[in-house]
Biopython code that builds the backbone (N, CA, C, O; Angstrom):
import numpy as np
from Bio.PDB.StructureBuilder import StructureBuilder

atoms = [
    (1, "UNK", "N", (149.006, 223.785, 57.751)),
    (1, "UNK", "CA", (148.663, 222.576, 58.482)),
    (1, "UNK", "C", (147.254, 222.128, 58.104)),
    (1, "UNK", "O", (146.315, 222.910, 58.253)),
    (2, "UNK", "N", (147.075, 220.924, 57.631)),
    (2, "UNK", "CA", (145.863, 220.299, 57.776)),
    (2, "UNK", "C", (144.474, 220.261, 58.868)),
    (2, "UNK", "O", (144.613, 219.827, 60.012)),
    (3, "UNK", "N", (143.823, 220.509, 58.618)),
    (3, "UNK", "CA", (142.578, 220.552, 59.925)),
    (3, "UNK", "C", (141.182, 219.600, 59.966)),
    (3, "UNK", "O", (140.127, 219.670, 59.337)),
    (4, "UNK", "N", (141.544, 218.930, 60.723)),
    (4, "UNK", "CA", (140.561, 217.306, 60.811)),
    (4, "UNK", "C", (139.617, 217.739, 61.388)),
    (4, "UNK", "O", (139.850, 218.322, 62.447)),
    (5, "UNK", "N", (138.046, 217.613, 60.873)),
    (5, "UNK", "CA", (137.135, 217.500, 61.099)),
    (5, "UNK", "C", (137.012, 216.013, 61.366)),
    (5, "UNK", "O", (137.752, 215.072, 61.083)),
    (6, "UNK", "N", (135.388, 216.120, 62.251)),
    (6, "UNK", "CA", (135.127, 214.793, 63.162)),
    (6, "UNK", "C", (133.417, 214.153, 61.964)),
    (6, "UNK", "O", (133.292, 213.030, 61.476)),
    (7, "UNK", "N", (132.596, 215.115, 61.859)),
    (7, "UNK", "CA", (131.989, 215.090, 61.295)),
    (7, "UNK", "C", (131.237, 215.456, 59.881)),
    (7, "UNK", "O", (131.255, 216.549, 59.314)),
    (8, "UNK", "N", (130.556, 214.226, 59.449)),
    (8, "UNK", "CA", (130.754, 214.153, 58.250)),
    (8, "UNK", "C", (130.052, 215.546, 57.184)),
    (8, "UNK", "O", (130.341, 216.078, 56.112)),
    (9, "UNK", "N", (129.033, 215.685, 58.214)),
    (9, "UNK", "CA", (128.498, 217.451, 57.438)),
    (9, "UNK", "C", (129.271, 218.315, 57.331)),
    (9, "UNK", "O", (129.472, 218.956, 56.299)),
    (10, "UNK", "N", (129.957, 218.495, 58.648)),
    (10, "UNK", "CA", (131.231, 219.483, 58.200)),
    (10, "UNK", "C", (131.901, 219.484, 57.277)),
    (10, "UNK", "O", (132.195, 220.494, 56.637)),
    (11, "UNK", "N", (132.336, 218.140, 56.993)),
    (11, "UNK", "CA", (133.277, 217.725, 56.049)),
    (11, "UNK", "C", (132.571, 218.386, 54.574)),
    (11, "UNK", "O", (132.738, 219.370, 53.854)),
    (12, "UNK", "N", (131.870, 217.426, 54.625)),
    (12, "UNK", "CA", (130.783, 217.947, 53.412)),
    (12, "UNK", "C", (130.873, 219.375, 52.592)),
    (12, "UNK", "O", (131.113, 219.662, 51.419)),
    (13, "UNK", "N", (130.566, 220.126, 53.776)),
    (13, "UNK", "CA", (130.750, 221.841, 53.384)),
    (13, "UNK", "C", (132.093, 222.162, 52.717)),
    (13, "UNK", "O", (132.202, 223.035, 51.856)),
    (14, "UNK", "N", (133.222, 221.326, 53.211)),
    (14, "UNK", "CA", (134.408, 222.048, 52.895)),
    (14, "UNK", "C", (135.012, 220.777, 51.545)),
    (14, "UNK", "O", (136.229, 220.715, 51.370)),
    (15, "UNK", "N", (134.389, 220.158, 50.973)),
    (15, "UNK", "CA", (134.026, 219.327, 50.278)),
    (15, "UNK", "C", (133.485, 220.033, 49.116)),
    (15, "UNK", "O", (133.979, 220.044, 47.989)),
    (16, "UNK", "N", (132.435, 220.613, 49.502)),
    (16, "UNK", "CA", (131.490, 221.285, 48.538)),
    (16, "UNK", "C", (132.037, 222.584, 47.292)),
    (16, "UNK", "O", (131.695, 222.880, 46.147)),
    (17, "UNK", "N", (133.047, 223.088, 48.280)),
    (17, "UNK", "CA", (133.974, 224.216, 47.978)),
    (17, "UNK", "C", (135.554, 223.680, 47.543)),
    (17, "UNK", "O", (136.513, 224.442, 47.420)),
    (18, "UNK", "N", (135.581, 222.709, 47.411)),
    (18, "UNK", "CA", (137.111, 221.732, 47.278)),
    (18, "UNK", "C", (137.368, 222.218, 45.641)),
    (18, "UNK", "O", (136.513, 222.379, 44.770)),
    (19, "UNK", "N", (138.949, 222.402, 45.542)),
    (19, "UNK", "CA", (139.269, 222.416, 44.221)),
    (19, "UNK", "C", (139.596, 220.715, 43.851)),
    (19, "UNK", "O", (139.651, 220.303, 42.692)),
    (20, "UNK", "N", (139.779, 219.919, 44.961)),
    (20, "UNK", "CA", (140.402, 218.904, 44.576)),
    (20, "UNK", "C", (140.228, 217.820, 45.356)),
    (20, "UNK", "O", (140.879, 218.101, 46.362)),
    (21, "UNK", "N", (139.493, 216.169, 45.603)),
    (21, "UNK", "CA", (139.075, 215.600, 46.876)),
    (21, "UNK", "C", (140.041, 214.251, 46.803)),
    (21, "UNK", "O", (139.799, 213.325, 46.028)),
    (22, "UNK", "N", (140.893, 214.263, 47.492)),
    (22, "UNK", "CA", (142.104, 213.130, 47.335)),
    (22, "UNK", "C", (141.387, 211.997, 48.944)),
    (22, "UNK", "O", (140.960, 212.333, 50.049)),
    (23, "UNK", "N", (141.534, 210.955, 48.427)),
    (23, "UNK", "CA", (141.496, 209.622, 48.767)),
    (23, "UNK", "C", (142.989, 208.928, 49.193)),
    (23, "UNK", "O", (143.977, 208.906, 48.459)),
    (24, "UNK", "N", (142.900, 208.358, 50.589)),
    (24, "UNK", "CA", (143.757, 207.694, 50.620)),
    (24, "UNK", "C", (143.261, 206.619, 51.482)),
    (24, "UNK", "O", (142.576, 206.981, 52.438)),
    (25, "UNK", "N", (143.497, 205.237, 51.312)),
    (25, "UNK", "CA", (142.925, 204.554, 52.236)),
    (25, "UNK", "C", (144.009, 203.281, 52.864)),
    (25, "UNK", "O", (145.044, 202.860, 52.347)),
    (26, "UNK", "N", (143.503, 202.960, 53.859)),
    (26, "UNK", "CA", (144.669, 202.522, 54.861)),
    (26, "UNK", "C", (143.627, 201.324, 55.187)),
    (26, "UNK", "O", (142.416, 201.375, 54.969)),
    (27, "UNK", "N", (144.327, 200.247, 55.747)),
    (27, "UNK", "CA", (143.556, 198.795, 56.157)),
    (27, "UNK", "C", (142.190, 198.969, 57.037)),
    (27, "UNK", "O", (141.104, 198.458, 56.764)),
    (28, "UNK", "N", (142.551, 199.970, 58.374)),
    (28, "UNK", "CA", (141.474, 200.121, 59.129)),
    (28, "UNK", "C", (140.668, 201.397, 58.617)),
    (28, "UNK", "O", (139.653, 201.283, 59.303)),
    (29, "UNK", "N", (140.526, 202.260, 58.032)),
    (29, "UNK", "CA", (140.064, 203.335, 57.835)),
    (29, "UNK", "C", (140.197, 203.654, 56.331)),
    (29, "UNK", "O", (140.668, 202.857, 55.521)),
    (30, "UNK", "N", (139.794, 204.747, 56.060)),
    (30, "UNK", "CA", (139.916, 205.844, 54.955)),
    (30, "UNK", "C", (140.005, 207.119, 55.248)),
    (30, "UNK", "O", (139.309, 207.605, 56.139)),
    (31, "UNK", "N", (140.815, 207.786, 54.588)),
    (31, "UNK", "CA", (141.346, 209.333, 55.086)),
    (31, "UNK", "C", (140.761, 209.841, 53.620)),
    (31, "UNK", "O", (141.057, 209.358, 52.528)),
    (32, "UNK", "N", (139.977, 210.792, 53.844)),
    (32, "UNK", "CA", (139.117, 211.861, 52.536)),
    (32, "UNK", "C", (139.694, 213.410, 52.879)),
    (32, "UNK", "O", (139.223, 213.962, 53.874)),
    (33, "UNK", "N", (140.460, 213.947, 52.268)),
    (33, "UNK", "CA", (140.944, 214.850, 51.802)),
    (33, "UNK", "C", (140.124, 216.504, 50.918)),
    (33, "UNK", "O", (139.962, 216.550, 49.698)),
    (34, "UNK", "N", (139.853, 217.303, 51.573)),
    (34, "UNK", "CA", (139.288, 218.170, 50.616)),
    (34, "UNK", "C", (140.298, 219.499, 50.558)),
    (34, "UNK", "O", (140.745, 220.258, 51.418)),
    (35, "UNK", "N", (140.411, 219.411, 49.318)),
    (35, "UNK", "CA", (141.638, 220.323, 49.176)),
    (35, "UNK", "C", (141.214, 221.675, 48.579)),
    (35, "UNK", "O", (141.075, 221.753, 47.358)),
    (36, "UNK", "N", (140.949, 222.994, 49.548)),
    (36, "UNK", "CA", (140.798, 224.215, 49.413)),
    (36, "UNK", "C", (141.556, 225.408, 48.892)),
    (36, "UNK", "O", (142.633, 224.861, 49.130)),
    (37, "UNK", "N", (141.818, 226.242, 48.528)),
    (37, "UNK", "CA", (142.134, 227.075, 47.807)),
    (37, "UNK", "C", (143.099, 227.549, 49.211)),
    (37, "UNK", "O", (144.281, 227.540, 48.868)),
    (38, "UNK", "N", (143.017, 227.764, 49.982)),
    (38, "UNK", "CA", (144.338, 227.863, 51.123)),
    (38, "UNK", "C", (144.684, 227.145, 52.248)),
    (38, "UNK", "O", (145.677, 227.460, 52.905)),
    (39, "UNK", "N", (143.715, 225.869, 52.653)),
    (39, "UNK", "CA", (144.175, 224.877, 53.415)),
    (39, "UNK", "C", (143.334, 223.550, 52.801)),
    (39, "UNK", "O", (142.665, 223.421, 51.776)),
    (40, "UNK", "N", (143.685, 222.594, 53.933)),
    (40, "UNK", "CA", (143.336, 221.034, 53.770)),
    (40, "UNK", "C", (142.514, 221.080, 55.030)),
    (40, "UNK", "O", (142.616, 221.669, 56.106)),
    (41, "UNK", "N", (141.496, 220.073, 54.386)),
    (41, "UNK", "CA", (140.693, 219.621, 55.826)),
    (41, "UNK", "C", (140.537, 217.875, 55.147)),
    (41, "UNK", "O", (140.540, 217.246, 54.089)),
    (42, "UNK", "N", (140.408, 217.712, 56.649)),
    (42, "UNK", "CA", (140.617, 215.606, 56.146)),
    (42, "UNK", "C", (139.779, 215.147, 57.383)),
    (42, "UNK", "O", (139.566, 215.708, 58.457)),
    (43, "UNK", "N", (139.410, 214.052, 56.926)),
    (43, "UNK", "CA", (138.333, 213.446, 58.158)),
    (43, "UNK", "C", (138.645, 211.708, 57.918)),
    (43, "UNK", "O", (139.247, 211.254, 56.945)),
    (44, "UNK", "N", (138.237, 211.124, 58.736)),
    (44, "UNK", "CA", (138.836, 209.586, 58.919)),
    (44, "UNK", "C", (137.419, 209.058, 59.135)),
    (44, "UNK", "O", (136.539, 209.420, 59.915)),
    (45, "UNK", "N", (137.476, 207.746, 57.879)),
    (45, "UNK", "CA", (136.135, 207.114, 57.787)),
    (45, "UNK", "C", (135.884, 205.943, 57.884)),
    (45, "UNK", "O", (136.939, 205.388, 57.576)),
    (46, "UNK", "N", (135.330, 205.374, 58.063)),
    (46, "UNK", "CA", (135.024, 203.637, 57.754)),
    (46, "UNK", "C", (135.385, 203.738, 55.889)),
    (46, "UNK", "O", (135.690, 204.691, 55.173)),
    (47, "UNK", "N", (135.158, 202.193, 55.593)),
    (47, "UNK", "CA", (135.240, 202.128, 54.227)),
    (47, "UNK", "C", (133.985, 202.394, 53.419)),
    (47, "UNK", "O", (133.896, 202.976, 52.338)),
    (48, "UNK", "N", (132.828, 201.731, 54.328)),
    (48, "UNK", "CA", (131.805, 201.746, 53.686)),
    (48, "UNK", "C", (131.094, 203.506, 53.744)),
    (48, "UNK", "O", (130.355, 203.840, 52.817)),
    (49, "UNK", "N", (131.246, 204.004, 54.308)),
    (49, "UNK", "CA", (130.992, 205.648, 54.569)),
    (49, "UNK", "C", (131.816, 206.378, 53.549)),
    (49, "UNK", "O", (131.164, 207.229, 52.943)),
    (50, "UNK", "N", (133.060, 206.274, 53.201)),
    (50, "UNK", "CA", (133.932, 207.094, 52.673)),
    (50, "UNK", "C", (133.372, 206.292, 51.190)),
    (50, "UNK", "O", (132.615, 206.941, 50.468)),
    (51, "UNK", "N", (133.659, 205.271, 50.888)),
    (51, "UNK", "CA", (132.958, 204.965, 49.706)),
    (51, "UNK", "C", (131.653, 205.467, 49.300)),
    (51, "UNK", "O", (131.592, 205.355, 48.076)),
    (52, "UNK", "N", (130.240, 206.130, 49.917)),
    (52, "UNK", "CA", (129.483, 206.674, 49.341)),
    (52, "UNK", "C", (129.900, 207.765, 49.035)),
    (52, "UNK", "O", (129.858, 208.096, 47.850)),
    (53, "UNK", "N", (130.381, 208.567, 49.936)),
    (53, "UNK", "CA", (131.064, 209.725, 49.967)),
    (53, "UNK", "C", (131.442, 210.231, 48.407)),
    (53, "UNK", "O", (130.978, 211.032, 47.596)),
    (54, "UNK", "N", (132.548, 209.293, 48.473)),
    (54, "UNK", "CA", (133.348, 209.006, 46.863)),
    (54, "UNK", "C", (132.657, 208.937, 45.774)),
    (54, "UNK", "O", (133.153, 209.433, 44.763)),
    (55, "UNK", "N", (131.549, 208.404, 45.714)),
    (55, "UNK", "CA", (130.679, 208.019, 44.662)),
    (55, "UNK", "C", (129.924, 208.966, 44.700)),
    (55, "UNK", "O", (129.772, 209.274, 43.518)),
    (56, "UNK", "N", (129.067, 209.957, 45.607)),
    (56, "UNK", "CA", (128.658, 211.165, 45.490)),
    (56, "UNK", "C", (129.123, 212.262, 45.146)),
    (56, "UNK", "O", (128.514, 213.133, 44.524)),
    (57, "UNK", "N", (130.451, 212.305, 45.598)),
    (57, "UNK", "CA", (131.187, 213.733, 44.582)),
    (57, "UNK", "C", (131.676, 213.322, 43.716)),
    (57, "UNK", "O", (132.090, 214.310, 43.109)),
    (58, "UNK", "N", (132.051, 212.102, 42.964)),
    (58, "UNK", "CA", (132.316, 211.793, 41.527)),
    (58, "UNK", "C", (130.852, 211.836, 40.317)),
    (58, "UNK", "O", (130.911, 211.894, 39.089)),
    (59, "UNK", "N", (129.815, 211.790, 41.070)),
    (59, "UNK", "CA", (128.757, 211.340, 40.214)),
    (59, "UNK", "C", (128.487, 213.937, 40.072)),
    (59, "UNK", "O", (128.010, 214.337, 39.009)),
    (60, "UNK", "N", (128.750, 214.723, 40.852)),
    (60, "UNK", "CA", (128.709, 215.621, 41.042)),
    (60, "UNK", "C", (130.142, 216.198, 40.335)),
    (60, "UNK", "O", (130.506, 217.357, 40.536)),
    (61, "UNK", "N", (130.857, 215.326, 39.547)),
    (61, "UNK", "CA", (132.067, 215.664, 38.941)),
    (61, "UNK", "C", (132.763, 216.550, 39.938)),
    (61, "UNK", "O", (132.780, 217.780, 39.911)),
    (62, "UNK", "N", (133.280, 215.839, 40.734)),
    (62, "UNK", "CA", (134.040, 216.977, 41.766)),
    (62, "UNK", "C", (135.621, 216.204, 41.013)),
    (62, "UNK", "O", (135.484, 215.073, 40.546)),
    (63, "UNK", "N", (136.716, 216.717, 40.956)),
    (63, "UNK", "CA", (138.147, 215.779, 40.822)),
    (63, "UNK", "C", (138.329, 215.122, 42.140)),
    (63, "UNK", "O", (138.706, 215.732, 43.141)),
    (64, "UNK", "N", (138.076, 213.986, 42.108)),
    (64, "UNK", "CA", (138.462, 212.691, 42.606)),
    (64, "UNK", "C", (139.450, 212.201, 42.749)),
    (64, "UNK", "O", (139.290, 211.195, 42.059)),
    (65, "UNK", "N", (140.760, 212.111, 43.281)),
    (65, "UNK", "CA", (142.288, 211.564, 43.172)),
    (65, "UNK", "C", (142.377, 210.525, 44.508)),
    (65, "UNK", "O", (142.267, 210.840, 45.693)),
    (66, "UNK", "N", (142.614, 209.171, 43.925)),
    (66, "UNK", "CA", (142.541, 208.148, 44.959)),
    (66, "UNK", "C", (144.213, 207.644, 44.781)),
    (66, "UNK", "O", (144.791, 207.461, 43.710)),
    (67, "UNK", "N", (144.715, 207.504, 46.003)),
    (67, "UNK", "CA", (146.190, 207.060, 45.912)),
    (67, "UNK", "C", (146.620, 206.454, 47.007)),
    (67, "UNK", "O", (147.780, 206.047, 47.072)),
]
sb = StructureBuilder()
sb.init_structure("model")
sb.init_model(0)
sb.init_chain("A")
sb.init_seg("    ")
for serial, (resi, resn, name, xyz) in enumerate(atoms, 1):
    if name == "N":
        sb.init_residue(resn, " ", resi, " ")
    sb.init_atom(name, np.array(xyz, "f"), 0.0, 1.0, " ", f" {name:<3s}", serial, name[0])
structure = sb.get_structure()
């Protein structure tokens, strides 16, 4: 099962350790995905938040998958 964090440091950490950071974005929000070596953690963002986000672990070559 997936486990939603609220905040964005948290997120961060399990981000940091991600084999894989999948993007999905929806009209009102954005859902950021960090995909761990034995679970998922996902957090729900504005656009403009999840977009730095995005651009900080791509510029840190993290794999990026937006869909």
């Amino acid at each position: 099962m997936p486990k939603e964090v609220f905040l964005v440091e948290l997120w961060r950490k399990y981000a940091d350790a991600a084999e894989e950071i999948r993007v999905k974005r929806y009209p009102d929000y954005v859902k950021l995905k960090a995909r761990l070596k034995h679970h998922l953690c996902t957090i729900r963002l504005p656009t403009d938040i999840a977009d730095q986000l995005v651009r900080e672990y791509r510029s840190k070559n993290k794999n990026v998958n937006e869909y």
